[in-house]
C-alpha positions as CSV (number, residue, x, y, z in Angstrom):
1,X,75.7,36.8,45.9
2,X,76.1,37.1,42.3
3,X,73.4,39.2,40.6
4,X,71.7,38.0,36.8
5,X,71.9,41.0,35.3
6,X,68.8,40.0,33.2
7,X,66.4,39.7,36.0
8,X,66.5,42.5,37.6
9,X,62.7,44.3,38.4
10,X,63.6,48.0,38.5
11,X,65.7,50.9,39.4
12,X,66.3,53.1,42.3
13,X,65.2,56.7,41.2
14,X,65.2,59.9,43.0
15,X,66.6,60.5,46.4
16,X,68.0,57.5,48.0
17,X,69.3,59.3,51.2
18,X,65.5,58.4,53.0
19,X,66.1,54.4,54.1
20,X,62.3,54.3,54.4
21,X,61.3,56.3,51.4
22,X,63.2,54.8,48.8
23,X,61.4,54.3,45.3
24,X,62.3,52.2,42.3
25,X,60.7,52.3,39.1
26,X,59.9,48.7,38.2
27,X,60.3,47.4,34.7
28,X,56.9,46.3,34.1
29,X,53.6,46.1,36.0
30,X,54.2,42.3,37.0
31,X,57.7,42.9,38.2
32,X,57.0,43.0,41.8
33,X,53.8,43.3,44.3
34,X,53.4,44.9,47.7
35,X,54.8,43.4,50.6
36,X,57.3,41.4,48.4
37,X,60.9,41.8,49.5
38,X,63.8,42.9,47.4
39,X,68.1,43.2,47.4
40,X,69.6,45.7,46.7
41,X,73.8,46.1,46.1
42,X,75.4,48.8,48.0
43,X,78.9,49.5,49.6
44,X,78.6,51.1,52.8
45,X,82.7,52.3,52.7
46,X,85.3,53.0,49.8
47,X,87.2,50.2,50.6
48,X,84.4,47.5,51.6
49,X,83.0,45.1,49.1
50,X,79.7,45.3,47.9
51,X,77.1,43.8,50.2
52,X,73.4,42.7,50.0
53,X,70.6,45.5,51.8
54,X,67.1,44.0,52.4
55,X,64.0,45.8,51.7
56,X,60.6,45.3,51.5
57,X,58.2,47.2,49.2
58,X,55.5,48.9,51.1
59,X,54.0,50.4,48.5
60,X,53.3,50.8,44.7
61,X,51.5,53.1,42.1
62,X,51.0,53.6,38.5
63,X,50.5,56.7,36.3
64,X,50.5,57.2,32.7
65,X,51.8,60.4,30.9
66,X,49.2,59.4,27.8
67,X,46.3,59.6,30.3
68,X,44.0,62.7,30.3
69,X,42.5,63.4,33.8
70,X,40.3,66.1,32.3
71,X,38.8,63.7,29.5
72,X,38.1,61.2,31.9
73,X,40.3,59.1,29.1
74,X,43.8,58.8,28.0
75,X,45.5,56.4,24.9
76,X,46.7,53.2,25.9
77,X,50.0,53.2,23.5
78,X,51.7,55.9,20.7
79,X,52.9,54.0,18.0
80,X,56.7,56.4,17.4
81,X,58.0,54.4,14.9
82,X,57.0,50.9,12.3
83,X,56.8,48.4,15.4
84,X,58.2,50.7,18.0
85,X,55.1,51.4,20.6
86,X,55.4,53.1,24.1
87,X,52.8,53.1,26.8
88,X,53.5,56.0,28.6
89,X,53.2,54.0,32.1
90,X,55.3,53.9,34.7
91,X,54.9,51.9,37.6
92,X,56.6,53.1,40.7
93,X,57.4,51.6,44.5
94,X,58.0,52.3,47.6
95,X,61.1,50.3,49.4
96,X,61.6,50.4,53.2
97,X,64.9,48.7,53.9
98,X,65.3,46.3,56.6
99,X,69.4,46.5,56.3
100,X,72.3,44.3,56.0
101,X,73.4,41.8,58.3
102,X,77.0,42.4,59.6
103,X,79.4,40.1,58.5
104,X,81.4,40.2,62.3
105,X,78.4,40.7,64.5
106,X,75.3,39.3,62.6
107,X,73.1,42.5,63.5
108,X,71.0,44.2,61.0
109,X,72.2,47.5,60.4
110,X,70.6,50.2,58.2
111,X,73.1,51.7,55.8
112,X,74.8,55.2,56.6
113,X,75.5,55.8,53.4
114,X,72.9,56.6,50.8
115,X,72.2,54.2,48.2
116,X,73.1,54.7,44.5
117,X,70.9,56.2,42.2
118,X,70.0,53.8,39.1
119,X,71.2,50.9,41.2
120,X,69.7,47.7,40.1
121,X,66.9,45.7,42.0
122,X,66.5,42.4,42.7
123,X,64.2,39.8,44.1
124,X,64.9,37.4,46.7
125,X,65.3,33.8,46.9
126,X,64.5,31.3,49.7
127,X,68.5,30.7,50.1
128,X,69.0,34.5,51.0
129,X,66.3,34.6,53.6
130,X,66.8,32.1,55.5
131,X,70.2,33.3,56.1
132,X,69.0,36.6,56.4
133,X,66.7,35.2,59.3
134,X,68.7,32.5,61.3
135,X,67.5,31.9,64.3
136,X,68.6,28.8,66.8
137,X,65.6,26.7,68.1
138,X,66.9,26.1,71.1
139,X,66.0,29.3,72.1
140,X,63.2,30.8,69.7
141,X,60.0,29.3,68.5
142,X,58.9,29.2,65.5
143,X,55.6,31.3,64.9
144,X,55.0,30.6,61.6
145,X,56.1,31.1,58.1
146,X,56.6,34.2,56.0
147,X,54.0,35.8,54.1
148,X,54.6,34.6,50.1
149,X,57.0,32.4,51.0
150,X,55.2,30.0,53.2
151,X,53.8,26.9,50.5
152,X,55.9,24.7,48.4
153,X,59.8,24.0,48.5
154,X,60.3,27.7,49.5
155,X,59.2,27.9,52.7
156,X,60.7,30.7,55.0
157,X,60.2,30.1,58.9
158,X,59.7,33.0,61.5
159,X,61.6,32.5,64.4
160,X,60.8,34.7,67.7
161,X,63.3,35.3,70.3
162,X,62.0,33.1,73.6
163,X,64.2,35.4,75.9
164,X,63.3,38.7,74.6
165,X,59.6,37.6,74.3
166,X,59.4,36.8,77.3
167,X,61.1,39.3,79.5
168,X,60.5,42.2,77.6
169,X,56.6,41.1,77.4
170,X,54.4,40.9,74.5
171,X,51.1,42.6,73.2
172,X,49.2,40.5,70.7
173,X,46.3,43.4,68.9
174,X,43.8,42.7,66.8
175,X,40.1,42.9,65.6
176,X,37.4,39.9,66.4
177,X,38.0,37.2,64.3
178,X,41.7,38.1,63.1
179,X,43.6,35.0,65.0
180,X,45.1,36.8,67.8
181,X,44.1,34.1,70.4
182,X,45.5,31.2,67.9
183,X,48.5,32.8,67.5
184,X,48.9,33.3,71.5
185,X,48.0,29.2,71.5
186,X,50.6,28.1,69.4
187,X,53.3,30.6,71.3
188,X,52.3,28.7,74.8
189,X,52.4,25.1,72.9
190,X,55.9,25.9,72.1
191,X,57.0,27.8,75.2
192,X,55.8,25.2,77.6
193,X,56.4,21.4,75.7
194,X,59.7,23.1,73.2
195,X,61.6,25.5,76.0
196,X,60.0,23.4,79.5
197,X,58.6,27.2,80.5
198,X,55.8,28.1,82.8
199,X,52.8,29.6,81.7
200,X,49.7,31.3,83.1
201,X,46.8,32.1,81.3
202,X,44.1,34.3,82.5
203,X,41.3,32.8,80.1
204,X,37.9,34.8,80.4
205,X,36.1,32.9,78.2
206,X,37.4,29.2,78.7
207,X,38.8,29.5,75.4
208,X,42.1,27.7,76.3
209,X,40.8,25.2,78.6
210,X,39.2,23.6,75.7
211,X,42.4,22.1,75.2
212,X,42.1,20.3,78.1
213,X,37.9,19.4,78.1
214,X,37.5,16.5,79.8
215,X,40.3,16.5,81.9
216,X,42.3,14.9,79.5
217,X,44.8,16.8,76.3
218,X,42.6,17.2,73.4
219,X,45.1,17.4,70.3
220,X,44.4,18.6,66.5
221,X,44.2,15.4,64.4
222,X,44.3,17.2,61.7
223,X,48.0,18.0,61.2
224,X,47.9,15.6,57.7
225,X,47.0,18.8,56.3
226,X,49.5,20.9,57.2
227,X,51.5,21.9,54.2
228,X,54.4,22.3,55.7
229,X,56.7,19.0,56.0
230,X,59.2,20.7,59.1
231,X,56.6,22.2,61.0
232,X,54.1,19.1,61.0
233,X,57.0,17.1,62.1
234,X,57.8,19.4,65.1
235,X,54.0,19.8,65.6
236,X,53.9,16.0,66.4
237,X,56.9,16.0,68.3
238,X,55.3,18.9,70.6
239,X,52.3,16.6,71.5
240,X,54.2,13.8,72.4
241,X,56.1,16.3,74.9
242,X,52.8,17.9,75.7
243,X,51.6,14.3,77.1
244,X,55.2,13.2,78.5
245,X,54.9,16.5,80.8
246,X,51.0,15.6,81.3
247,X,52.0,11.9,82.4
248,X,54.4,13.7,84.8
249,X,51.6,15.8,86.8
250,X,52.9,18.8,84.9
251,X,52.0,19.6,81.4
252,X,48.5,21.5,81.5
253,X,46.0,22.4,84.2
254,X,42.9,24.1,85.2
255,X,42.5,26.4,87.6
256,X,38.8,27.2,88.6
257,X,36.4,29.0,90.8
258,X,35.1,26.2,93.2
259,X,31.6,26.3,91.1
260,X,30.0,22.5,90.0
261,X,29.8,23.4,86.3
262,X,34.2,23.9,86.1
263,X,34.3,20.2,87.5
264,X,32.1,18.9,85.2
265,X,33.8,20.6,82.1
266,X,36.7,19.1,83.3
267,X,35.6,15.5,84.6
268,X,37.1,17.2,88.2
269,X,40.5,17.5,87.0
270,X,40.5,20.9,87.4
271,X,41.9,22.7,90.7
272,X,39.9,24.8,92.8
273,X,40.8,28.1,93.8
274,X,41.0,29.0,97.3
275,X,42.7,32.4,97.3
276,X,43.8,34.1,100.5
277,X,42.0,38.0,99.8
278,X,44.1,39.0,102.9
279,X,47.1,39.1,100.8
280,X,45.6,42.3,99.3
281,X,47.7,45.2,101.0
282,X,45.6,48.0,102.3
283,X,46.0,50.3,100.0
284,X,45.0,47.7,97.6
285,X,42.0,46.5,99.1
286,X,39.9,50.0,99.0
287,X,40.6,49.3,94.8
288,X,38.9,45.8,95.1
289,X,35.3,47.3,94.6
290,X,35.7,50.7,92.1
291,X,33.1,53.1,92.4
292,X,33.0,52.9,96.3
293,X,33.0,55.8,98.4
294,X,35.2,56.9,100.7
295,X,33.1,56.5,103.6
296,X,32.2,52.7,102.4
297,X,36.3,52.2,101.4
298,X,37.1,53.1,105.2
299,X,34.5,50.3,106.0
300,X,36.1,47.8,104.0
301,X,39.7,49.0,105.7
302,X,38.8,48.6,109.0
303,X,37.5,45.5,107.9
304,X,40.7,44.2,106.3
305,X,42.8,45.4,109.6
306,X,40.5,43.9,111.9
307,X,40.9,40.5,110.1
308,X,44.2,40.7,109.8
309,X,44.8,41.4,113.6
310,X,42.5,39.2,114.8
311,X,42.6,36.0,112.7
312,X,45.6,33.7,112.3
313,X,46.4,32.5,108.8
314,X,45.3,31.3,106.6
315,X,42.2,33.2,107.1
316,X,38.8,31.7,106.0
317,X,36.4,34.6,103.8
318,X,33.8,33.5,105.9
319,X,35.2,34.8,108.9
320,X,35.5,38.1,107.0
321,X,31.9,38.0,106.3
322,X,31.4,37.5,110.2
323,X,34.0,40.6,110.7
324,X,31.4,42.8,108.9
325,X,27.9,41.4,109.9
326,X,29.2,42.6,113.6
327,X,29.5,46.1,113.1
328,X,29.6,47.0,117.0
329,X,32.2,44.9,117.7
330,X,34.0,46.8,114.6
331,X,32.8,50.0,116.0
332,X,34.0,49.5,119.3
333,X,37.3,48.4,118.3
334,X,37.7,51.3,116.4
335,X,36.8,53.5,119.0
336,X,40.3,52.4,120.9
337,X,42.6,52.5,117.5
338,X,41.0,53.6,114.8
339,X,40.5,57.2,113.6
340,X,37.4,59.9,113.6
341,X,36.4,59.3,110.1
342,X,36.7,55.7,110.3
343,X,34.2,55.6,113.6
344,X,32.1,58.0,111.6
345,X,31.5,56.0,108.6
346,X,31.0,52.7,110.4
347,X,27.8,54.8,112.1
348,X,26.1,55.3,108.9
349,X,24.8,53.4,106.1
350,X,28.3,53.0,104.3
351,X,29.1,50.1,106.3
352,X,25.9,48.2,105.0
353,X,26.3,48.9,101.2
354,X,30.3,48.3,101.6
355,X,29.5,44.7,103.4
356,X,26.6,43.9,100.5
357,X,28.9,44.6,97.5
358,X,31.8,42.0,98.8
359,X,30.0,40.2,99.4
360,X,28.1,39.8,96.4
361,X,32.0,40.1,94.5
362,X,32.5,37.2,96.6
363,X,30.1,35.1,96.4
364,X,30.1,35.6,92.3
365,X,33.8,34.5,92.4
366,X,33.6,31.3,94.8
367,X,37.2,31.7,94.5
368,X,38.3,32.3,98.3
369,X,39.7,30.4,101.0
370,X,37.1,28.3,103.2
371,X,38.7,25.3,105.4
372,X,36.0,23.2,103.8
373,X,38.2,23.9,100.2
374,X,41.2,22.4,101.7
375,X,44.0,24.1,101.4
376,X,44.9,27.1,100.4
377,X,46.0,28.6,96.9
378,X,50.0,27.3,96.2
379,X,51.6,29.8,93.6
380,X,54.8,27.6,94.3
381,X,52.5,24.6,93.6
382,X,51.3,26.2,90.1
383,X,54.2,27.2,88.4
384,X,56.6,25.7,90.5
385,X,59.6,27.1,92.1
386,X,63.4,27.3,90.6
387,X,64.3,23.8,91.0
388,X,61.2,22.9,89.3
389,X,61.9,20.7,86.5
390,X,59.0,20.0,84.0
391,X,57.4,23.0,81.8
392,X,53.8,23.7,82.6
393,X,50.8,25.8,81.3
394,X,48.2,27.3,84.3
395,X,45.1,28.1,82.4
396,X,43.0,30.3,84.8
397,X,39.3,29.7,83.4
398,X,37.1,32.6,84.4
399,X,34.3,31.7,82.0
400,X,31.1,33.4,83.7
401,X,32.3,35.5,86.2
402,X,31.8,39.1,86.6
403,X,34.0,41.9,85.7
404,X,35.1,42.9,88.9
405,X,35.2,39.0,90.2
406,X,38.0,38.7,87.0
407,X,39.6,41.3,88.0
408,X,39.8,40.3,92.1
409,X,41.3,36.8,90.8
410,X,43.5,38.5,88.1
411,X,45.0,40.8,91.1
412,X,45.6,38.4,93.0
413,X,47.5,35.4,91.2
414,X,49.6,38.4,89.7
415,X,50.6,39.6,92.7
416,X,50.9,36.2,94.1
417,X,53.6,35.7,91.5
418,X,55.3,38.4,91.9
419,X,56.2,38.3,95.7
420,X,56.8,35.0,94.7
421,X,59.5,35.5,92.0
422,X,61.2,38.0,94.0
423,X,61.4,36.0,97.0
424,X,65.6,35.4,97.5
425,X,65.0,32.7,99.7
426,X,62.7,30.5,97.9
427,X,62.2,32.5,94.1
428,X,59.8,30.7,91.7
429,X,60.2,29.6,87.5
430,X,60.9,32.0,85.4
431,X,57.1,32.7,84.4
432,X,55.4,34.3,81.5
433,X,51.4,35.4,81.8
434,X,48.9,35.8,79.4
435,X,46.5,38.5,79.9
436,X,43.0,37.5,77.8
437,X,40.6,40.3,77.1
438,X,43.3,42.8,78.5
439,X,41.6,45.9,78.1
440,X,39.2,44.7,80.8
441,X,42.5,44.0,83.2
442,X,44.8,47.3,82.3
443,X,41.9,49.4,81.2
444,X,42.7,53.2,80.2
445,X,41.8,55.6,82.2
446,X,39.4,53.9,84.2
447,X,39.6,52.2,87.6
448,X,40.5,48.9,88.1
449,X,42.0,46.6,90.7
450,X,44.0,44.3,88.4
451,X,45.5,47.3,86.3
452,X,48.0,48.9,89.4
453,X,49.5,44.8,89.6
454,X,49.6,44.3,85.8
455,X,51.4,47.9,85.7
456,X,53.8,46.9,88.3
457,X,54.7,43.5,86.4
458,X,55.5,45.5,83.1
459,X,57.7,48.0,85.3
460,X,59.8,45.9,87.9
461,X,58.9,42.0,86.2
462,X,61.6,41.7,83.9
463,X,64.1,41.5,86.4
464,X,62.5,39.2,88.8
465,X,61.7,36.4,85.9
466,X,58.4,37.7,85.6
467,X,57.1,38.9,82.0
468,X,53.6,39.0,80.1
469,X,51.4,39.1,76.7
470,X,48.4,41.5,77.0
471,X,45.6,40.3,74.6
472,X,43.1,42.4,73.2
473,X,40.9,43.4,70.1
474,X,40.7,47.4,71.3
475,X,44.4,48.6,71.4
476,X,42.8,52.2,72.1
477,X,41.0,50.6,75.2
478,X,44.6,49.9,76.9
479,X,46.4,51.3,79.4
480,X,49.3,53.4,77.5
481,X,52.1,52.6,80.1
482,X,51.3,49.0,80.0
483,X,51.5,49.0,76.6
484,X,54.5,51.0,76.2
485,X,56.3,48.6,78.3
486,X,56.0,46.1,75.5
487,X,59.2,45.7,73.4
488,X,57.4,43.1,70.7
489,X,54.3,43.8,69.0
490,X,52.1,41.0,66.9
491,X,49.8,43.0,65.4
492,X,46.8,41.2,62.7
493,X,43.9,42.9,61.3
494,X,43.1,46.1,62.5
495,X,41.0,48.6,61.0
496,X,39.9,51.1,63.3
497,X,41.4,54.2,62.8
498,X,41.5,54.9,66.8
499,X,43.2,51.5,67.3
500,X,45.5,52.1,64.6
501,X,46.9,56.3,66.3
502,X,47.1,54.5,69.5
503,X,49.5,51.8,68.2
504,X,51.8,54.2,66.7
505,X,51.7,56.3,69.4
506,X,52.4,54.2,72.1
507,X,55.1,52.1,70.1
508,X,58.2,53.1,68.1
509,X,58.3,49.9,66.5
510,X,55.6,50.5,63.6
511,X,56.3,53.2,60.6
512,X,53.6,54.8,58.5
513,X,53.8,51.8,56.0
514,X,53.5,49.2,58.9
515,X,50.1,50.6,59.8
516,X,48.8,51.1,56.4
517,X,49.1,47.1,56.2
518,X,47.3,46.1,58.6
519,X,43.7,46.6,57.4
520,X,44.7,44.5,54.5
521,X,46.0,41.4,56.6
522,X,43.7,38.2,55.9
523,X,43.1,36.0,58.8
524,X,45.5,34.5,61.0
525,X,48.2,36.6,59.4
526,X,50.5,39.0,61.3
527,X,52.4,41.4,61.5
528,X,55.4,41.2,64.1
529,X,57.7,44.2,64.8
530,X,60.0,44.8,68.1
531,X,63.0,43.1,70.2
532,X,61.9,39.5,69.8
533,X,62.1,39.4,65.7
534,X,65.3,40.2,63.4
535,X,63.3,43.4,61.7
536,X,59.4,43.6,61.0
537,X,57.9,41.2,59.2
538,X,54.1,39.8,57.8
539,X,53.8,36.0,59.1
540,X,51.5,33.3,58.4
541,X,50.6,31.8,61.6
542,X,51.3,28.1,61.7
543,X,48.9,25.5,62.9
544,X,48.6,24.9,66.3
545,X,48.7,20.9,68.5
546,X,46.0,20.8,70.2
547,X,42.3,22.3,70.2
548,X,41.2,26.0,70.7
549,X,38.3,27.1,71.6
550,X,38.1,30.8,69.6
551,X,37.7,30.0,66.4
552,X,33.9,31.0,65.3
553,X,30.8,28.2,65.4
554,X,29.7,27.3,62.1
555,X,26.3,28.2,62.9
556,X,24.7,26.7,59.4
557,X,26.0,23.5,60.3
558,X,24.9,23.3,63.3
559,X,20.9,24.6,62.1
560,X,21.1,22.1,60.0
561,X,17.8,21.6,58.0
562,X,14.9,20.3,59.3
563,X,12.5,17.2,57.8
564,X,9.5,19.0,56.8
């Protein structure tokens, strides 16, 4: 690309053998802004023509040689000579390069060779990113658009590898109010009616199943307003492939605790659940109730066995609930297999409390198997299995439920997947899960049934087909190895300074200046760093197809003002 070598905006100064420290002095105050991204000429061998690096400036300050700290004052210009003035300003930024794509390969690379002092800098145009960010749609989704150049004629799209995304699983951090859940929307419009994937969404405050209120698709009619020609063209295009799927018994469903207010949100188009709890393992089972002793956990053990041993499948909870209110018939039968401390805690009060508080988690889920339910939970029949041919999105609506109840239902269905994907004989979709509120499903350093499944999945569920987004407003309230796990980051507004450590220590994708932007990001803006994206970038979040549940009530409105 040929350079006009009267528009430059500034020089490279000092040392340019830092790639994330460079600084330029810029030729006036209005040259350039923060965040803005920049070209910069450099040849990375003798013998190699010169080449195009990216960069972004992170950064910017001012200071004046005229200005007197001590007086509190300083002059604004020294007239030298007749109509010669100098200011005595210099305006100074930071540059973090993103690199130059390869020529051969198409990877960004960051130059090995340092940059020329006094080299000229340039802005960029809309030609040169686009290139610079090619992506194909047939495997990426567009997220949005990039931050200063997303209105008029100059539009720049962000693309996000589906693949890598999905696989390599995703955390999506931010404050209240930020977007985050928006953004995850418009990710699992385009995954399930653009790419035909399967989705599952644990939603623990029926956020997403908004979307499908009613029990039929309840689309944005609003998309006149988007701005953006391309993308309200696609949007369109995504709910008519959102209602094909629907008109095919895919598209989206609900998933709900067999309670009458669920079937009345969705005019009983919803799907109860009927989960099996026997296909806890043991050593699961004694996590199903933290804070239980160990006396009350061996309860709850022989319990599980006892079922299990006794009872064919599929195994009704009530007959469970009969297991326990018989506690000689339990005792007795431990007598002949069980062990000392098991006979021992069935003879005091352990046995009581253990039977009161599952049931009580039971009862407040109304999620189990009962033959009066009909049949029991399907994975195969939620996400499908391999020769599944239609796309799908699972939204798990937990609104009301306790905690631990989440939780039990979280466990499960995970785990559920995963024996399922890594099944030889009979393996399910690829499948990608959205964990909602996910500090209260991978919590740190606290107990929690759901967080040794969720673990699992970020460890071992990449190779099965099995990846996952973890959701959440408190970064610092996560599980570190769950979020270390995930190889893209969207992060929007964050502002707490514990939030902020914890990100950088638990990921290598964010530098020093990708954390200083992030209390300054407006709503429904993000920052995206990791596998999934070409190098780090600020994005404006497109507009999503159909409704969502999360934005904030506009409380005045709906006051209104009485007749007095």
């Amino acid at each position: 690309m040929k350079n006009n070598q009267d528009n430059f905006i500034g020089k490279l100064v000092g040392n340019t053998g830092q790639p994330d420290k460079l600084t330029i002095a810029l030729r006036n105050s209005f040259s350039a802004r923060r965040g803005e991204f920049v070209r910069i000429a450099h040849q990375e061998r003798e013998n190699d023509q010169n080449m195009d690096v990216l960069g972004r400036i992170v950064s910017l300050s001012r200071n004046s040689i005229l200005f007197n700290p001590a007086l509190g004052e300083g002059i604004s210009e020294v007239e030298l000579l007749p109509h010669s003035k100098v200011s005595g300003e210099t305006v100074y930024g930071t540059i973090e390069l993103v690199g130059y794509k390869d020529p051969y390969t198409g990877e960004i690379r960051i130059p090995r060779r340092p940059l020329n002092p006094g080299t000229k800098v340039y802005s960029v145009d809309y030609d040169f990113l686009t290139k610079f960010y090619d992506f194909s749609e047939d495997t990426s989704i567009h997220l949005g658009n990039l931050v200063g150049y997303e209105k008029g004629s100059n539009v720049v799209p962000v693309y996000l590898d589906a693949n890598t995304l999905v696989t390599e699983h995703l955390a999506v951090l931010a404050m209240t109010g930020s977007g985050k859940s928006y953004t995850v929307g418009r990710v699992i419009e385009r995954l399930v009616a653009q790419l035909n994937a399967s989705v599952v969404v644990f939603d623990p405050h029926g956020e997403y199943g908004k979307a499908l209120r009613g029990g039929t698709l309840n689309f944005n009619d609003r998309l006149d307003s988007v701005e953006d020609v391309r993308d309200r063209e696609k949007l369109t295009e995504i709910q008519k492939r959102l209602q094909a799927l629907q008109d095919k018994g895919a598209g989206i469903t609900a998933f709900t605790p067999q309670i009458r207010s669920f079937t009345e949100k969705y005019a009983g188009k919803n799907q109860n659940l009927a989960l099996q709890l026997d296909h806890f393992d043991v050593d699961e089972f004694s996590g199903v109730l933290p804070g239980l002793t160990e006396p009350q956990q061996r309860v709850l053990d022989v319990a599980l066995r006892y079922w299990k041993e006794n009872f064919e499948e599929p195994r009704d909870i009530q007959e469970l609930f009969s297991v326990l209110d018989d506690l000689d018939r339990l005792k007795n039968w431990v007598a002949e297999s069980g062990s000392p401390g098991e006979a021992s805690a069935l003879k005091g009060g352990s046995a009581n409390i253990a039977a009161i508080r599952l049931r009580r988690m039971i009862n407040e889920a109304q999620s189990f198997y009962t033959r009066a339910a009909g049949d029991p939970f399907d994975v195969y029949k939620m996400v499908g299995d391999d020769n599944e041919q239609y796309g799908r999105l699972c939204i798990v609506d937990l609104q009301g439920l306790s905690n631990t109840a989440r939780q039990v239902i979280v466990a499960l269905i995970s785990s559920e997947l995963m024996k399922a994907a890594g099944d030889k004989n009979r393996p399910i979709r690829p499948s990608f899960i959205i964990y909602e509120e996910g500090h209260n499903f991978a919590p740190n350093g606290e107990p929690c049934i759901s967080k040794n499944i969720i673990k699992r999945i970020a460890a071992e569920g990449r190779k099965f087909g099995v990846g996952f987004a973890i959701v959440s407003q408190r970064p610092s309230k996560l599980d570190s190895d769950v979020t270390s796990q995930c190889n893209t980051i969207v992060a929007m507004r964050i502002k707490n300074p514990d939030d902020q450590r914890f990100i950088q220590k638990t990921s290598d994708y964010f530098s020093a200046a990708d954390l200083a932007e992030l209390p300054t990001l407006s709503t429904g803006e993000a920052l995206i760093c990791g596998r999934a994206i070409i190098a780090p970038l600020v994005v404006k979040v497109g507009t999503k197809a159909l409704v969502h549940g999360g934005e904030s009530p506009k409380v005045c409105e709906r006051w209104g003002k009485p007749e007095i």
